[in-house]
N, C-alpha and C positions, 0 to 999 in steps of 0.2 A: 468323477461322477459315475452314476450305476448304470452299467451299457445295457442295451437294450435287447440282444443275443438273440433276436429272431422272435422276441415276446413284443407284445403289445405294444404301438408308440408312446411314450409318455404325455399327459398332456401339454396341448402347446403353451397354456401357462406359465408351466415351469419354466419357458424359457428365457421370461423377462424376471426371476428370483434370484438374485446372487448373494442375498443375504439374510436371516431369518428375520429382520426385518423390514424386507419384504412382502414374507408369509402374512404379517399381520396386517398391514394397509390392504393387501389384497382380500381378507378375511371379514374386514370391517366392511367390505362393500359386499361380501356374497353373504353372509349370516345376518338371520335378522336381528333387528336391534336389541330385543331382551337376552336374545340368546349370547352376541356377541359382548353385551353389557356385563352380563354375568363372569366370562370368562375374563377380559379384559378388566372390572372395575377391581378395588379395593375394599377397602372402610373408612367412611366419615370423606376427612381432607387427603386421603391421598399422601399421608409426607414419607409413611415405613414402605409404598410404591417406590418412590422416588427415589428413595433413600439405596434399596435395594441395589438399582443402577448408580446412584451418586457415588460407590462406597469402590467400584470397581475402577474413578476415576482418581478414586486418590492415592491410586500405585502408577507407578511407572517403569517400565521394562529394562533391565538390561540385557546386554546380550556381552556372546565369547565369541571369538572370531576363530578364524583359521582352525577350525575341530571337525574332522569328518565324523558329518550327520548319514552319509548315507544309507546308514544302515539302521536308520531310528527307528523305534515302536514305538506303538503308544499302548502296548497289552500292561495290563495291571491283576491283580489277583486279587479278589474278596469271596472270605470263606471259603476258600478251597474251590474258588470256581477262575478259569480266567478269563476274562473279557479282554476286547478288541480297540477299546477306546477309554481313557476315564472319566466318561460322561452317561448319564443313562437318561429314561422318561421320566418323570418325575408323576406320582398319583394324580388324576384331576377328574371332578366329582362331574357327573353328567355328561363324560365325552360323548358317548352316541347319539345327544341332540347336537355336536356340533358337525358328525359324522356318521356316516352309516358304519353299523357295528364298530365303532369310536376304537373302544377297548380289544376290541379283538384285534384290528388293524394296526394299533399302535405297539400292542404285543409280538405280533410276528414281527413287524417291523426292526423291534428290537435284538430279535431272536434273530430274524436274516444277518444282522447288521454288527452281533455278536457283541451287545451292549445291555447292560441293566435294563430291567421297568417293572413300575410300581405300580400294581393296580388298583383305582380305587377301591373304597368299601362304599363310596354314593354312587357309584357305578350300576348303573340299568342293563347289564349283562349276567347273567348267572356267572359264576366265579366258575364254575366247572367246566363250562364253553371255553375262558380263554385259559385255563390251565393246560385244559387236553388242545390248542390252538398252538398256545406255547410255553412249551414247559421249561420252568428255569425261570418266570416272570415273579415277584415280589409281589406281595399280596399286604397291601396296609389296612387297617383296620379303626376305625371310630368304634369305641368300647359302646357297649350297651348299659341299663341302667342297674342292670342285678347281678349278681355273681354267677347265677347259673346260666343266663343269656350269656355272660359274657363266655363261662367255659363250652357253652353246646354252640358257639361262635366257634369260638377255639377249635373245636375236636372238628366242624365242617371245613375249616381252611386246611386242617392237617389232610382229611379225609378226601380233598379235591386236587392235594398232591402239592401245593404247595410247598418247598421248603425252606423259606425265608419269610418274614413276618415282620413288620413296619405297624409299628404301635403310634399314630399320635394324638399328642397328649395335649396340643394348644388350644383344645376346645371347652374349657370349662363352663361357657356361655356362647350365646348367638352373639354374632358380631354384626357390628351398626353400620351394615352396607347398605346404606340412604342410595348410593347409586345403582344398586338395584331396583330401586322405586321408581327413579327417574328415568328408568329405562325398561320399565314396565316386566320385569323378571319378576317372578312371585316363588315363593315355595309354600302352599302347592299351585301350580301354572294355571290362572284361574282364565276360561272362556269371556272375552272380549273383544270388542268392535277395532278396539286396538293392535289385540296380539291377532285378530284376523286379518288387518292391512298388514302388517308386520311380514304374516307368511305369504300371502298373496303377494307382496311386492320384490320379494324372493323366491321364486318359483324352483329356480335350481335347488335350493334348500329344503322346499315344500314337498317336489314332488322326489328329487334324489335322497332323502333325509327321511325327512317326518311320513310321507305318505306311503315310502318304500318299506320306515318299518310300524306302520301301521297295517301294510300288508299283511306281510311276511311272519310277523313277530307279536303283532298283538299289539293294544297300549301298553309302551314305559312299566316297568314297575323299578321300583328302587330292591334290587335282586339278593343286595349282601351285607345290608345292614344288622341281620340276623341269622339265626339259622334256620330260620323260615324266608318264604315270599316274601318283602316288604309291600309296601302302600304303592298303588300309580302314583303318576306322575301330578293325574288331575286331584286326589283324595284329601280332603282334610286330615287326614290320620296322618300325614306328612308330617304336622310341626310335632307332633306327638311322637314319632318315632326318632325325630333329630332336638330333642328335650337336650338343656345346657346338662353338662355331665361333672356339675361339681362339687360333685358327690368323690370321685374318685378320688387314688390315694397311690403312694409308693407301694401299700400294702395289695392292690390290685395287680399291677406290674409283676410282684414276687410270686403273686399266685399262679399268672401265665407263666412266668418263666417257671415255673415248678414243672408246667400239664404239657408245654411245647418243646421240641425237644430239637427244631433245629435253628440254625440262625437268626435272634429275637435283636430287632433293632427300635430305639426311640427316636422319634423323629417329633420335633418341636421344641429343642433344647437353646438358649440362649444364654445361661446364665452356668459359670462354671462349678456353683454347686450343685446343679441338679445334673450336671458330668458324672461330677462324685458319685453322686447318689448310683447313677446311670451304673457305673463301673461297680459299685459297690452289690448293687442288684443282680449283676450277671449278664448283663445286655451285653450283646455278642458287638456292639456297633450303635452310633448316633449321627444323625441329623440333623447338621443345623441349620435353622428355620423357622420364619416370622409368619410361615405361611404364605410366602410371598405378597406380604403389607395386608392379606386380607381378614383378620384379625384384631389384633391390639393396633390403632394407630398410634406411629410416634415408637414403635417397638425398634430395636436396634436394628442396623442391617448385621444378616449373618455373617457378613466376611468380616465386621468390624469387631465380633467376640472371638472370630474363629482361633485367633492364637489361644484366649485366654481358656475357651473349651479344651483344643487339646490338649494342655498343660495339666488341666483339668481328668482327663478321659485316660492321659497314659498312652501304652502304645498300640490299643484297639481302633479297631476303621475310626477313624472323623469323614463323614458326608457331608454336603453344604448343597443347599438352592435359595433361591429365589432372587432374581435381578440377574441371569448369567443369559447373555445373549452376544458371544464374540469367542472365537477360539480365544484371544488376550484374557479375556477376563478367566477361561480353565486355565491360563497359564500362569495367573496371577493366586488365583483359591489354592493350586497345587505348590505354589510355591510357599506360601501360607500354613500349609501342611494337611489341606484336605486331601482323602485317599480318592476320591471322586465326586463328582460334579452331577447335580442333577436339573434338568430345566424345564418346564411342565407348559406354559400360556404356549411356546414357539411351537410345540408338537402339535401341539391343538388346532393353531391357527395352520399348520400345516397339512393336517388330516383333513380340516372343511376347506382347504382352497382345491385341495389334487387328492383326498383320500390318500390309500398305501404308495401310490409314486409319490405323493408332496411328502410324505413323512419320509420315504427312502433318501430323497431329497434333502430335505432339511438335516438329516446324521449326516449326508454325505456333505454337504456344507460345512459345516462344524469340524468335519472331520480332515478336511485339506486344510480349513484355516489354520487348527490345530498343527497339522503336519507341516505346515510354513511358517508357524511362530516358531517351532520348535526349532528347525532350519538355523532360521537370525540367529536364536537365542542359546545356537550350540549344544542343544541337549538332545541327548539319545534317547531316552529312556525318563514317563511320567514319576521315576523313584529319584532322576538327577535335580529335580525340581527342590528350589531351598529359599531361607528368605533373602540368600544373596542375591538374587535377580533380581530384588525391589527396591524403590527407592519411593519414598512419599514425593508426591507430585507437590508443587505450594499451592497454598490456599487458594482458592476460588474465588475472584470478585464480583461482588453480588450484584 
């Protein structure tokens, strides 16, 4: 765990988390209901949620015996950069309502911890703030609806220093997240008697959260969906600015990859032609990803294409998220043959329970469990990882 070296106590929270989730039960009582809906639901029934985790249960571990481990890593290299673990933050749209300065926090956090992150592009931070915060942090992107939005999009991510760029592409429409409804989430966050008890009955939230950056920072605006200011948070211009986008085309892809010039990855790949395509394009790297289930319901879990993607992709990065909540399950993706691991709900819910200590927290969790599967499992090194270690579990009775 991360010692405390004469800085600040960590909060006494942390001391009852030993697993990320944890993070989330405890997250579900401090964040108000819309807010915590949003982050936590899906779309429709929920089954590409489940599935996510259902998909991690149908591996099973083996291990080597008598192999000295003591001297394992778990540093991996992507793009010419090397990280400390093969897991990172995965993008998630709104973190500063679940945190104060969400995005910023989870970026250093990364950067201390010497791990990937992806920064939204529904992110209510200026892109520029957590560049210069931390640099080295991934910047993903929900395209605009023109070509010249989309390249003066472009040319601002290159110009605020970014050099890695997360394109994804699962959004050709709004997705039919009915539990958003039910849990009183709106886009745009419309003034109600509701979302009034909502924050009044979360006070830590209200006034450490919402009322801190309504101080400080002004109201929300959605900061990087273009290369302008986007809309508040409160603004009807909201659904107008996140319009279904399916309109785009492989032919848009070719055009960024033309104008950006450093590491261009796609994220939202399932199907191993659009690998092809991906490799064919130039994409330096993909992610595979349903979204995690919030999306297409009933969409495949990604670890269950993941073979047929790499096969697919060749021998450039394969990424994977959605459903990875256990050191087993990175020891199971990497055996699979994803290059890294990304997980997005467990940061979140870790940022709104403890802020920057719950997120240093939550890497450092992940990050021992990691380094004791590996132990059992006899492996030195996130490259010794292969699909000998797996074995299909049997069927599941219903």
């Amino acid at each position: 765990m991360n010692e405390n070296k004469g800085g600040p106590r960590p909060p006494r929270v942390l001391g009852k988390v030993l697993s990320l989730g944890d993070f989330e039960r405890l997250a579900a009582r401090r964040l108000p209901r819309p807010i915590y809906g949003y982050v936590s639901g899906a779309c429709e029934d929920g089954q590409s949620l489940r599935a996510n985790r259902e998909a991690y249960a149908d591996y099973e571990l083996t291990t080597r015996i008598l192999t000295d481990v003591s001297t394992r890593t778990q540093e991996i290299e992507l793009f010419g950069r090397r990280y400390r673990s093969p897991f990172g933050i995965a993008p998630m749209g709104i973190a500063a309502l679940s945190a104060y300065r969400g995005d910023v926090i989870l970026a250093e956090a990364a950067l201390r911890a010497g791990i990937p992150s992806i920064m939204s592009g529904s992110s209510l931070i200026r892109m520029e703030e957590v560049a210069a915060a931390a640099p080295g942090t991934w910047f993903q992107a929900y395209l605009p609806g023109e070509q010249a939005q989309i390249n003066a999009l472009i040319d601002r991510v290159a110009a605020a220093g970014f050099e890695t760029l997360v394109i994804t592409v699962d959004t050709p429409a709004s997705a039919n997240r009915e539990n958003n409804i039910r849990t009183g989430f709106s886009t745009p966050l419309r003034p109600s008697a509701r979302l009034a008890w909502d924050g009044v009955s979360h006070p830590r939230w209200l006034f450490g959260t919402f009322f801190r950056t309504l101080a400080r920072h002004g109201m929300p605006h959605f900061e990087n969906s273009f290369a302008t200011r986007g809309a508040p948070i409160m603004s009807s211009s909201v659904l107008r600015d996140f319009a279904a986008r399916g309109h785009l085309t492989w032919e848009h892809a070719r055009a960024i990859r033309a104008r950006w010039r450093g590491p261009m990855i796609i994220k939202g790949i399932l199907d191993p032609a659009d690998a092809t395509l991906a490799r064919q394009h130039g994409m330096d790297g993909i992610i595979v990803s349903n979204h995690g289930g919030r999306q297409l319901d009933g969409a495949a879990a990604p670890l269950r294409v993941l073979p047929r993607v790499l096969d697919a992709f060749g021998d450039r990065p394969v990424m994977i998220d959605s459903g990875v909540r256990r050191g087993s399950d990175i020891c199971k993706a990497l055996s699979l043959g994803a290059r890294c691991v990304f997980l997005g709900r467990p940061f979140n819910y870790a940022a709104a329970v403890a802020g920057a200590p719950g997120i240093d927290h939550a890497i450092d969790l992940l990050r021992e469990e990691l380094s004791r599967n590996m132990a059992m499992m006899g492996v030195t090194s996130p490259a010794q990882f292969n699909p000998s270690f797996l074995v299909r579990a049997p069927p599941r009775v219903a």
